[in-house]
FIPA-877843 format. One line per 2 residues: number of its first residue (from 0); for each residue x, y, z of N, C-alpha, C. Coordinates in steps of 0.05 Angstrom, whole numbers. Layout:
NUM) X,Y,Z,X,Y,Z,X,Y,Z; ...
//
This chain:
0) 1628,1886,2257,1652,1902,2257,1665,1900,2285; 1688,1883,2287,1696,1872,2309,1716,1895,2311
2) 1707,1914,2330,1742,1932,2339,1767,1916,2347; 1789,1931,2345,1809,1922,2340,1837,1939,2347
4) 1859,1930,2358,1886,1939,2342,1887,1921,2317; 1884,1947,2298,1896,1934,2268,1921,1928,2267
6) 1923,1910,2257,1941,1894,2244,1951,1886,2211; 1971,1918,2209,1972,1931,2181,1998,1915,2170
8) 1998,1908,2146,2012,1883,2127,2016,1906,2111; 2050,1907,2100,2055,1923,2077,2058,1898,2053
10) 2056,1899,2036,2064,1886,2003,2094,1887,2008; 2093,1861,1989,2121,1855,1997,2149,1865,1989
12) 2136,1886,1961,2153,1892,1950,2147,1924,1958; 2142,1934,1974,2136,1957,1986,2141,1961,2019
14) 2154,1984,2023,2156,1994,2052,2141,2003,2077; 2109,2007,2043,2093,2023,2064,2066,2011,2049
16) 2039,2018,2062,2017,2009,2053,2002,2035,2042; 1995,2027,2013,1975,2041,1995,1947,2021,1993
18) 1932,2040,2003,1897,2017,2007,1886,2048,1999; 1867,2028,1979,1846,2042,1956,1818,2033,1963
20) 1803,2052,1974,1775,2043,1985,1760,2056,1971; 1740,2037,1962,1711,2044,1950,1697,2023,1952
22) 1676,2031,1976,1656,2021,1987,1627,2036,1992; 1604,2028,2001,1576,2045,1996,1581,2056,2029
24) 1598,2054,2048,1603,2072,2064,1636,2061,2081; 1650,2075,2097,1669,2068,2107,1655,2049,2130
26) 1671,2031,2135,1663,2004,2160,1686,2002,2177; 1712,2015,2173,1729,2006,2189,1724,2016,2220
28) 1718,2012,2234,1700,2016,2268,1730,2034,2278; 1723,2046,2302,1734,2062,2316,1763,2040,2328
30) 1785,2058,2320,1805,2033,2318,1833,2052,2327; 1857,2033,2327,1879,2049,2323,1896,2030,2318
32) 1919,2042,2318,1953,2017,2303,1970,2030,2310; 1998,2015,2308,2024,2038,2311,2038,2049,2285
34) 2023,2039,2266,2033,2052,2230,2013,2080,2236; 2028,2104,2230,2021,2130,2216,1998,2132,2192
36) 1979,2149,2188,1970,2139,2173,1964,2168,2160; 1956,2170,2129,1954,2190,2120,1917,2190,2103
38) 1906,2200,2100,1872,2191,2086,1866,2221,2073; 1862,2209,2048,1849,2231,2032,1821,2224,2019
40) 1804,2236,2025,1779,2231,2023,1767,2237,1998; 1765,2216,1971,1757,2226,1953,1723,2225,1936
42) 1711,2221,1955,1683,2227,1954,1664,2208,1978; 1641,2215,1988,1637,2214,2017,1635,2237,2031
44) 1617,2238,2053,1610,2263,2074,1608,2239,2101; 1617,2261,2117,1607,2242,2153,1618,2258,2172
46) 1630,2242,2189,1641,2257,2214,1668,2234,2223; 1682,2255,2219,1708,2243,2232,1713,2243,2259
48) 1730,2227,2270,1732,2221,2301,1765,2217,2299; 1784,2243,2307,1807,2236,2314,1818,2242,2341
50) 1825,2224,2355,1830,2224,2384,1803,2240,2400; 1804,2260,2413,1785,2279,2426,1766,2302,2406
52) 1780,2299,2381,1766,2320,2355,1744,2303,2336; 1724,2313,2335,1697,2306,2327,1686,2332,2301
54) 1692,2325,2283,1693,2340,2256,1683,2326,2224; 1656,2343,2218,1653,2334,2186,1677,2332,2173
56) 1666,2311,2153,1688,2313,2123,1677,2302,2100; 1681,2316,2082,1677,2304,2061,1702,2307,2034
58) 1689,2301,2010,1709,2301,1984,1725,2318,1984; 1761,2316,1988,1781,2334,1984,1791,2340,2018
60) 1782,2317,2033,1782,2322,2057,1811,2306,2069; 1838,2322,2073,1868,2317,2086,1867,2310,2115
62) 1876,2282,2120,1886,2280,2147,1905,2267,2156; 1915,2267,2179,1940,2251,2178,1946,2246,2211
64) 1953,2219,2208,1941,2215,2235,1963,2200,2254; 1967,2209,2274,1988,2204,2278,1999,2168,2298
66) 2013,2146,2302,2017,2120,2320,1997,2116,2343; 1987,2103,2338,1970,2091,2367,1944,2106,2367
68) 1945,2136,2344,1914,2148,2356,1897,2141,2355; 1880,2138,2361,1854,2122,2352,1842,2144,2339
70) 1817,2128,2318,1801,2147,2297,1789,2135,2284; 1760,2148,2283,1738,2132,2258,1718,2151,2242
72) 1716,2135,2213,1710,2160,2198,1679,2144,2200; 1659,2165,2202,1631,2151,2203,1618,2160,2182
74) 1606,2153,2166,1585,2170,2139,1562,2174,2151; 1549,2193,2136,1522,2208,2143,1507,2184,2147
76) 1485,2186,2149,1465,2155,2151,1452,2155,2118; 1453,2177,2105,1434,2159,2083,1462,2147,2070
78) 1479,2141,2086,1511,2128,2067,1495,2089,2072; 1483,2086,2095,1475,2055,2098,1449,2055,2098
80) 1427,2060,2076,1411,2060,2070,1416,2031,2050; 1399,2016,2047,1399,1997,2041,1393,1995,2014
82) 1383,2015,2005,1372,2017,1967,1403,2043,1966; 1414,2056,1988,1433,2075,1970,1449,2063,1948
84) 1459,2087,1928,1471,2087,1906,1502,2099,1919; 1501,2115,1941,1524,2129,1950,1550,2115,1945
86) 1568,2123,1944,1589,2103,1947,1614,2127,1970; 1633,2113,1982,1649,2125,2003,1677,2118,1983
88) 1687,2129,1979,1717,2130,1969,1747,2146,1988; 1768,2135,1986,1790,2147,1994,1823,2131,1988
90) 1831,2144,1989,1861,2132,1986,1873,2136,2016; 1890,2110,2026,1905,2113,2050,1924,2103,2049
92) 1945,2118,2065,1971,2114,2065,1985,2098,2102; 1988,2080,2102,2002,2064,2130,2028,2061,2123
94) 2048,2074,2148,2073,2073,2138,2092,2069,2185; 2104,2055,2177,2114,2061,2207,2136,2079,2202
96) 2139,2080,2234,2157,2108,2237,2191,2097,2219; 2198,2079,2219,2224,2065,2209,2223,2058,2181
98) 2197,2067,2167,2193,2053,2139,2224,2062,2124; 2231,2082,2122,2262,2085,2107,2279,2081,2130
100) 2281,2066,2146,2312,2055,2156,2304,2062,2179; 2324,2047,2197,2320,2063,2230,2336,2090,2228
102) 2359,2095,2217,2373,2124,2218,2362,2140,2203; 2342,2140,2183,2332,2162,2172,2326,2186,2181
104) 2313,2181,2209,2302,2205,2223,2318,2221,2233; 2343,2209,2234,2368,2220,2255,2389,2242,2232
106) 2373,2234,2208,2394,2249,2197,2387,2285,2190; 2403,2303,2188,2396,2327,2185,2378,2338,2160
108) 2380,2325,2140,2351,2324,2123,2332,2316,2134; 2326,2298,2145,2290,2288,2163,2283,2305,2177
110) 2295,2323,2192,2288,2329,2219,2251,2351,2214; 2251,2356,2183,2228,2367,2183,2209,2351,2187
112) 2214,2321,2179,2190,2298,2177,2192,2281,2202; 2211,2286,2219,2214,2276,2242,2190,2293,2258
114) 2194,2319,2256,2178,2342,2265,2136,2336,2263; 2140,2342,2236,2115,2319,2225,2105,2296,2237
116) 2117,2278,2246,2104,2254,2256,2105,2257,2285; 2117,2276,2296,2116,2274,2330,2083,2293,2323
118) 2082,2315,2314,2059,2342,2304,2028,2321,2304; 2038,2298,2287,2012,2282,2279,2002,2271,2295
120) 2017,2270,2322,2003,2247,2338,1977,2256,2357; 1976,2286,2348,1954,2298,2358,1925,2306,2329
122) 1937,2289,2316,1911,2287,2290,1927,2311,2274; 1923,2320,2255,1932,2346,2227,1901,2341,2219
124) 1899,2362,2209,1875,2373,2176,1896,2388,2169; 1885,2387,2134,1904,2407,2124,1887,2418,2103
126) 1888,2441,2092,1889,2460,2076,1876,2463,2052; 1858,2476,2036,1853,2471,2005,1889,2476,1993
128) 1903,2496,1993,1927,2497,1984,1932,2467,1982; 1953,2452,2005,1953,2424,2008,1948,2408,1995
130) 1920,2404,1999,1898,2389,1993,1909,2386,1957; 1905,2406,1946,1912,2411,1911,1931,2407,1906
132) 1956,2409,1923,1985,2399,1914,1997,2376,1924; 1971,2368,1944,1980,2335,1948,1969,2308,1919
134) 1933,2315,1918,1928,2301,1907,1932,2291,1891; 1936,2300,1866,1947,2297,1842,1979,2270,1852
136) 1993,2276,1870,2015,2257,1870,1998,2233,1886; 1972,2236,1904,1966,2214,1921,1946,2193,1896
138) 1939,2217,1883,1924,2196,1856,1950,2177,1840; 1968,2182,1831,1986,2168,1820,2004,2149,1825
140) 2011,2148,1856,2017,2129,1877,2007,2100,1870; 1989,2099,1854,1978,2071,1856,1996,2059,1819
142) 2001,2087,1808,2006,2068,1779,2046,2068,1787; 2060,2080,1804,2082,2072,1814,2093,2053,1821
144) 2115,2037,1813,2137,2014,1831,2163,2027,1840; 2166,2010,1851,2206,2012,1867,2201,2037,1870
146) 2228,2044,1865,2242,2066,1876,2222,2098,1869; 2202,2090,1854,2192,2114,1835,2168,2125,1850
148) 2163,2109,1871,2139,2097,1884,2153,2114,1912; 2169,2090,1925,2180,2112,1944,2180,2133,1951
150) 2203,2147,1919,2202,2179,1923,2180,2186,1921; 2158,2185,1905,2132,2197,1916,2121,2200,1938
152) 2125,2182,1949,2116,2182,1983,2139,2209,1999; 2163,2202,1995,2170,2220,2002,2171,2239,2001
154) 2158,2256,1969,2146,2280,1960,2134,2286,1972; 2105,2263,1989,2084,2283,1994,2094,2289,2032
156) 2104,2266,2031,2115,2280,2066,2121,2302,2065; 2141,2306,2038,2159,2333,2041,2140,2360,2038
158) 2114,2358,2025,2096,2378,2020,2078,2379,2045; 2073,2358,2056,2060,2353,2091,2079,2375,2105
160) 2095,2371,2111,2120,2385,2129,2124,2416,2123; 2117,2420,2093,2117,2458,2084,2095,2461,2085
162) 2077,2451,2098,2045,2460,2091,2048,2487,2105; 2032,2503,2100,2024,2527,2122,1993,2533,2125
164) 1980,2513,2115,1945,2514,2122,1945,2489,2147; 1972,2471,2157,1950,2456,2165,1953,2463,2199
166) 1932,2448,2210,1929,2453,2234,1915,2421,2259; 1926,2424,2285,1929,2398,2298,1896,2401,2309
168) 1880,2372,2312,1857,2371,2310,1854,2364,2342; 1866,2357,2355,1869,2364,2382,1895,2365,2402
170) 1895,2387,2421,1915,2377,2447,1923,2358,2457; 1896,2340,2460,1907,2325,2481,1894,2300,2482
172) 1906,2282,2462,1890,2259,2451,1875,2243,2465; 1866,2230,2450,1848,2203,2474,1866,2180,2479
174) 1867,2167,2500,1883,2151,2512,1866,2118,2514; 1881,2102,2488,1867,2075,2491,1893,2057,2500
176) 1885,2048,2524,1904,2030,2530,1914,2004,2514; 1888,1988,2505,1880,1964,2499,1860,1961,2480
178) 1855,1937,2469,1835,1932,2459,1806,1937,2477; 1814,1923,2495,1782,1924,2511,1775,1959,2512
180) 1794,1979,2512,1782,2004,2512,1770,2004,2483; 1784,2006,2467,1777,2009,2437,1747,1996,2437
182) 1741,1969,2442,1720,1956,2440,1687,1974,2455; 1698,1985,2486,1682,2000,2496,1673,2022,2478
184) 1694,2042,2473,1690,2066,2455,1680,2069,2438; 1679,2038,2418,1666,2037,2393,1641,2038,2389
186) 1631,2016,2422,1606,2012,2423,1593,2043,2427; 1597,2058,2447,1591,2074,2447,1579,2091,2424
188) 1602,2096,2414,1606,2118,2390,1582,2110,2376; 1584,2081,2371,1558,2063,2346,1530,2075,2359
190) 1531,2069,2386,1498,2077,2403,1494,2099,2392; 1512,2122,2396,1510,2154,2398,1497,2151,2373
192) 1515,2157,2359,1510,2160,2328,1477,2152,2313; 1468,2128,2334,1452,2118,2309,1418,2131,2336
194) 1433,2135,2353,1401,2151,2375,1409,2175,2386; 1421,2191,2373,1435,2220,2379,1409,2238,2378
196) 1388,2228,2358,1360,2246,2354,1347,2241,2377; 1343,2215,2384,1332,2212,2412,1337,2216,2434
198) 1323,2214,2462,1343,2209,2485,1352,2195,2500; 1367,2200,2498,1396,2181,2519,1406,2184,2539
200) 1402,2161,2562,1405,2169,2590,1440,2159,2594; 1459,2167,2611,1473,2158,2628,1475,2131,2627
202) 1466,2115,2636,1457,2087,2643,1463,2073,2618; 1443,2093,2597,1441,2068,2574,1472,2063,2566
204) 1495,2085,2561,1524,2078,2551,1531,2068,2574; 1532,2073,2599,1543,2062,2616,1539,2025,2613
206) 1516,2018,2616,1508,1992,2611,1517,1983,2583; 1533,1997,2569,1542,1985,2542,1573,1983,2545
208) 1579,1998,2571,1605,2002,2570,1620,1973,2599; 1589,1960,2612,1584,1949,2629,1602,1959,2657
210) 1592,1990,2653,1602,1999,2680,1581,2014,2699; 1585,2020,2721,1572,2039,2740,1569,2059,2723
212) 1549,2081,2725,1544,2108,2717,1576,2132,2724; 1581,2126,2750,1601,2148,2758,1628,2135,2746
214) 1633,2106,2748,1654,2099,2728,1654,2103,2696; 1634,2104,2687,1634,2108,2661,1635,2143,2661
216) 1627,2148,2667,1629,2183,2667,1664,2192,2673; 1686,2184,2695,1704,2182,2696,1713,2174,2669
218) 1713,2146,2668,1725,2133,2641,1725,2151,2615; 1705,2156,2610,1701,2172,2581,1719,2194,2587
220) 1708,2210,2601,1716,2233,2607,1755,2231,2606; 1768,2217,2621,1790,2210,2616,1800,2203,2591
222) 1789,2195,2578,1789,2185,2552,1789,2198,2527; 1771,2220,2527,1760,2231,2507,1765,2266,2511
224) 1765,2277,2542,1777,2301,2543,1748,2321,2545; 1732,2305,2544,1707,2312,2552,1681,2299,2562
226) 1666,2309,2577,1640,2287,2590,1630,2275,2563; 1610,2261,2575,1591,2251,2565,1572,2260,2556
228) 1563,2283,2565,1541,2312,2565,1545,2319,2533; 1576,2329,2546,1592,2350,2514,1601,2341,2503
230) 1597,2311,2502,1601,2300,2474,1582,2297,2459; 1555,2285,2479,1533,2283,2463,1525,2307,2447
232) 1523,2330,2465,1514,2360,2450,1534,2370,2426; 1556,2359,2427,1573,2361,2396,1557,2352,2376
234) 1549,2324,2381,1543,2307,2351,1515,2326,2349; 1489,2325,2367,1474,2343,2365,1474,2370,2347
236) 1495,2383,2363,1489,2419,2343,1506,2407,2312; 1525,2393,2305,1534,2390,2283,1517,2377,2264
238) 1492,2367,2286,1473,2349,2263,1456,2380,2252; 1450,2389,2267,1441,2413,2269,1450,2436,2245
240) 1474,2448,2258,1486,2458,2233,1474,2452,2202; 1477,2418,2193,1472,2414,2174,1449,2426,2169
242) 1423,2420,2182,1398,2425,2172,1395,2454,2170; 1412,2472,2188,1405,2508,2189,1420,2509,2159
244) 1437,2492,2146,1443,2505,2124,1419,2493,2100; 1408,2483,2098,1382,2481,2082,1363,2497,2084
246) 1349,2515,2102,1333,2531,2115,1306,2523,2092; 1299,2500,2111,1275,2493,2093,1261,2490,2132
248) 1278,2482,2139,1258,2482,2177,1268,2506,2197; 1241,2505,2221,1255,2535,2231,1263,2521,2253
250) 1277,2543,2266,1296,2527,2291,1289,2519,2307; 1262,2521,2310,1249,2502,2333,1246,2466,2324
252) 1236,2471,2302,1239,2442,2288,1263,2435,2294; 1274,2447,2276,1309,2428,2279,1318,2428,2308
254) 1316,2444,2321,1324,2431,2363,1310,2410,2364; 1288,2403,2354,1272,2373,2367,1287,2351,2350
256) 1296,2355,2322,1299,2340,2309,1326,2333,2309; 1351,2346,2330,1376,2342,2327,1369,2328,2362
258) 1355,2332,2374,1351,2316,2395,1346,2327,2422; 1346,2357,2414,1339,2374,2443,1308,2371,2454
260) 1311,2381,2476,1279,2372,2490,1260,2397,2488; 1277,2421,2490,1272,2452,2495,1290,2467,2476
262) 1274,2489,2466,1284,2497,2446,1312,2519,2463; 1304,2527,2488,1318,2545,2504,1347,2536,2508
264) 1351,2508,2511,1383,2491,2513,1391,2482,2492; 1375,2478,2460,1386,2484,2438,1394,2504,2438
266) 1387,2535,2438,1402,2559,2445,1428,2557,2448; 1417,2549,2471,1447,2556,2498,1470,2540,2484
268) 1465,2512,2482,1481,2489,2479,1501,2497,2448; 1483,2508,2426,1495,2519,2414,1513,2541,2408
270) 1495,2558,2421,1518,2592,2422,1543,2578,2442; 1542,2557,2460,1569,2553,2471,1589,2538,2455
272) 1583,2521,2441,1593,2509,2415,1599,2520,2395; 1588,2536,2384,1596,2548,2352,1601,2579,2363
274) 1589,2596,2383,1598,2617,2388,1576,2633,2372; 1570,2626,2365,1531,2644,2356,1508,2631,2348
276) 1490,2647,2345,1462,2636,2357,1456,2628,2334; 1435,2604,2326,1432,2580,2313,1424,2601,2288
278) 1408,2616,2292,1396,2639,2271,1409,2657,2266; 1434,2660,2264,1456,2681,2260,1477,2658,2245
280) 1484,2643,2252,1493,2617,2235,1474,2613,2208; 1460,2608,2212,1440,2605,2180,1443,2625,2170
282) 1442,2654,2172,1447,2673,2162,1468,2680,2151; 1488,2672,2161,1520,2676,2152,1522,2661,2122
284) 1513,2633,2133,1519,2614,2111,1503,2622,2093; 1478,2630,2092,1461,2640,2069,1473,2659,2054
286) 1486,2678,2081,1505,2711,2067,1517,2691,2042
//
């Protein structure tokens, strides 16, 4: 999985790109483009990565993402198990900012979808509401031509733009200059992800990122809108989370097993993350 600026091809008889994925997990690597992009997730669980926001998703899962941001959807690990049956599904939508004309935007009808696409460039989630009054038109998109096709698209912008569940997935995006950033970030992300249970020094991403320790700590940090520390302890308590909602282990187990050393900075690391204590969380969700 060679990172990349993608390089998105519409059909010829189309303005904008409709791509229909079903695969035994998503592979597209931590990436970005200057086409807009819209993804509805129709079966699959993982963790999304849009700009500086690091968030599960699974089936019925709205996003919309705005030119240049970078973002990668990762599946749980039993998604690349080698005997899995899983399969990853989604419908995506690539469209540039000019797909209906260069004056479109300028005109006094757009200005809500003009609104919209500046909104997106800081990532959207949207809404179960949404979510139920988009899909149904994002499922049908594929049996559409010409003009019939179009307006659909333009339906669902128009329902993007009246949403009132959705909400921007971060402030203050991540900043990829280049490919060679993209390429760094991915590697990263790949390391984290697959030794997040274990431990991981400084050094080791730095040496993947082939920088000094204090330049890589800068870099990211610039990058991502947070260290290196609090990024790792994200993926950590969210691995976490998962297992407190099974309550088949007690929380000492699951701190060792999400990758903490001491059960005392699982604590901590969590109540500063989620805002309550790992055993008050299981509780809720059980409520």
């Amino acid at each position: 999985m060679k990172p990349q600026l993608l390089k998105i091809s519409n059909p010829a008889d189309s303005s904008f790109n409709l791509f229909v994925q079903e695969t035994p997990y998503f592979s597209t690597p931590w990436h970005y483009h200057p086409e807009y992009e819209i993804v509805l997730v129709l079966e699959s669980t993982g963790k999304r990565f849009v700009g500086s926001s690091i968030t599960d998703f699974k089936a019925g899962d709205l996003c919309m993402i705005g030119s240049y941001l970078p973002h990668y959807y990762r599946n749980d690990e039993d998604f690349y198990n080698k005997d899995s049956k899983l399969k990853a599904r989604s419908l995506v939508i690539h469209f540039l900012e000019d797909f209906l004309g260069e004056k479109f935007l300028q005109l006094p009808e757009s200005q809500a979808i003009k609104a919209l696409l500046e909104r997106s460039k800081r990532g959207l989630s949207f809404g179960e509401k949404t979510v139920a009054k988009v899909t149904p038109k994002f499922k049908n998109l594929p049996n559409l031509v010409g003009m019939e096709r179009l307006l659909e698209m333009i339906s669902i912008l128009t329902i993007l733009c009246e949403s009132e569940d959705k909400q921007d997935l971060t402030t203050n995006p991540i900043s990829l200059r280049n490919e060679v950033d993209s390429a760094r970030m991915n590697k990263v992300f790949e390391y984290v992800m697959l030794k997040y249970q274990e431990e991981i020094q400084l050094k080791d991403v730095a040496d993947l990122a082939n920088m000094s320790e204090s330049a890589f700590s800068r870099y990211f940090k610039k990058r991502t809108r947070r260290t290196f520390t609090q990024f790792l302890a994200e993926i950590r308590i969210e691995h976490a989370c998962k297992l407190l909602m099974v309550d088949k282990m007690s929380v000492a187990e699951i701190s060792f097993e999400s990758g903490f050393n001491n059960l005392s900075n699982f604590n901590r690391q969590f109540k500063a993350i989620k805002k309550i204590t790992p055993l008050a969380y299981r509780t809720k969700f059980l409520e």
